[in-house]
C-alpha positions, -999 to 999 in steps of 0.1 A, spaced: -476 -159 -493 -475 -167 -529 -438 -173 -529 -441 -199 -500 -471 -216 -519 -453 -221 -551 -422 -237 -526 -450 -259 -517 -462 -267 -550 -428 -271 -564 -415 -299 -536 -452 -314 -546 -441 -317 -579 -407 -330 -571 -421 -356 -550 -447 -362 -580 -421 -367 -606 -398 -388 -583 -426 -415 -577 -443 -438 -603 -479 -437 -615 -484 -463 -592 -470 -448 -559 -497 -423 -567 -528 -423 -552 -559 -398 -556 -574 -386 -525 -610 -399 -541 -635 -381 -517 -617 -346 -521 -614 -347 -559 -649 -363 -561 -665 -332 -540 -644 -307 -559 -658 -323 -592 -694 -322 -576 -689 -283 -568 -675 -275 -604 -706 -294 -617 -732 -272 -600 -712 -244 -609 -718 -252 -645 -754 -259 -638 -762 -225 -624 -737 -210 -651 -762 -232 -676 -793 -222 -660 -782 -186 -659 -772 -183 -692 -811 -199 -706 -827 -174 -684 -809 -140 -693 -808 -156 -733 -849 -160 -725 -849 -127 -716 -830 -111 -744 -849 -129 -772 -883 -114 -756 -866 -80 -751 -857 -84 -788 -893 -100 -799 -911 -68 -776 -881 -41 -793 -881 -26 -757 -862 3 -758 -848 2 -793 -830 35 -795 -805 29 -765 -806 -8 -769 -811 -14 -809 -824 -52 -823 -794 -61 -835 -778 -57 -798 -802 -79 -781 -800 -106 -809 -762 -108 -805 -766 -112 -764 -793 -137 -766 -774 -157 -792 -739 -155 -774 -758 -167 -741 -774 -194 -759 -736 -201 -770 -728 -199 -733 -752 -226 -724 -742 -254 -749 -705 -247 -739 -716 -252 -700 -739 -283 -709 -709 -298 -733 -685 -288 -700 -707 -306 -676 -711 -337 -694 -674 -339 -707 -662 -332 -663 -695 -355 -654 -680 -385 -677 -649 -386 -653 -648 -416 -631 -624 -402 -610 -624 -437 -582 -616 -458 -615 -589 -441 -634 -553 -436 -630 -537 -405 -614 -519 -396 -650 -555 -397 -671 -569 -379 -643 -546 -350 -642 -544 -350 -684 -581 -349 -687 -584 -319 -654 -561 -300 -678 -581 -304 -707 -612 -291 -687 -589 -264 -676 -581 -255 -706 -612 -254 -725 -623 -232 -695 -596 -205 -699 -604 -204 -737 -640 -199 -734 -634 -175 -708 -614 -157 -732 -637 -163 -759 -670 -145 -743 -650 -123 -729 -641 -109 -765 -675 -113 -778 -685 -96 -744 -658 -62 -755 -673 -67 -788 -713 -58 -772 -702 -32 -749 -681 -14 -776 -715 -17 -799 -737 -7 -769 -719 20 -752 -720 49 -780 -758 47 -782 -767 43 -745 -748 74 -741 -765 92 -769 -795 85 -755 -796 70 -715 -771 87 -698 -781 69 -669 -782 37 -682 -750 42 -699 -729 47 -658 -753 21 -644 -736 -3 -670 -702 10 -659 -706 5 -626 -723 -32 -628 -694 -36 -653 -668 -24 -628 -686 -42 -599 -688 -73 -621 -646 -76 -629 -638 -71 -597 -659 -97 -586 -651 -121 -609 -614 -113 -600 -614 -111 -566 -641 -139 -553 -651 -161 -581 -619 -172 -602 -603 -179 -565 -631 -206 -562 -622 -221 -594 -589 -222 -591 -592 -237 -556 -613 -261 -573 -596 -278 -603 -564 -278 -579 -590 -303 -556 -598 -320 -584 -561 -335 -586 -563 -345 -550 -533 -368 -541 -529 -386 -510 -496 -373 -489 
């Protein structure tokens, strides 16, 4: 399967680099609905991000639980997820500011792999800080909530294998739309 797609993807690209910028034409509705999905994706990751930080910084305010879950802990989520929203509102509005009917095939696909890669580095980014709360969190939580301490494993677990197997599929999918090019 993988081998036949990257045959596809590699006579695509041979047939991209044998034409001109101008023999090149976007496929404007799929590219413009694949943008439109990535949007609302950042919206709810936006939205999501304001909510659980809300949360956090009235856990923190409160000191609910502060043996298992010390201050310091709940600062450092509510601060990263308030990091997490900016990134997803600059994301939006640097992905909403592409006209993708009026510019040329070649800024389109140069400013996709910008987006791209912003994306994979801030992935990478919250990911650390992410290790960096977990490895803080998971000595005390088992010192004192053993309970809480697996039920964070398992919505850990459960939450990789999600992210791996259903959601970074979808973007993928996605930002390959995005460079739409009419056949």
């Amino acid at each position: 399967m993988q081998l036949d797609e990257l045959k596809k993807s590699m006579s695509t690209l041979e047939q991209m680099l044998a034409k001109t910028n101008t023999d090149i034409k976007i496929d404007v509705s799929a590219s413009q609905t694949a943008q439109t999905k990535i949007l609302r994706k950042f919206r709810q990751g936006f939205v999501s991000c304001l909510i659980l930080a809300v949360v956090f910084a009235c856990m923190a305010i409160a000191n609910v639980n502060p043996q298992s879950f010390p201050l310091y802990l709940k600062i450092y989520i509510s601060a990263l997820l308030v990091i997490g929203a900016v990134w997803y509102i600059f994301m939006y509005c640097k992905l909403n500011r592409i006209d993708i009917a009026a510019i040329s095939p070649t800024q389109l696909f140069a400013k996709t792999a910008t987006i791209k890669l912003m994306v994979i580095i801030s992935e990478f980014f919250f990911i650390i800080c992410l290790v960096v709360l977990f490895t803080l969190l998971f000595p005390t939580a088992w010192a004192y909530n053993r309970i809480g301490f697996w039920a964070m494993v398992a919505t850990l677990l459960f939450a990789l294998v999600y992210g791996i197997v259903h959601l970074w599929p979808q973007y993928i999918k996605l930002f390959r739309d995005l460079n739409s090019i009419k056949e």
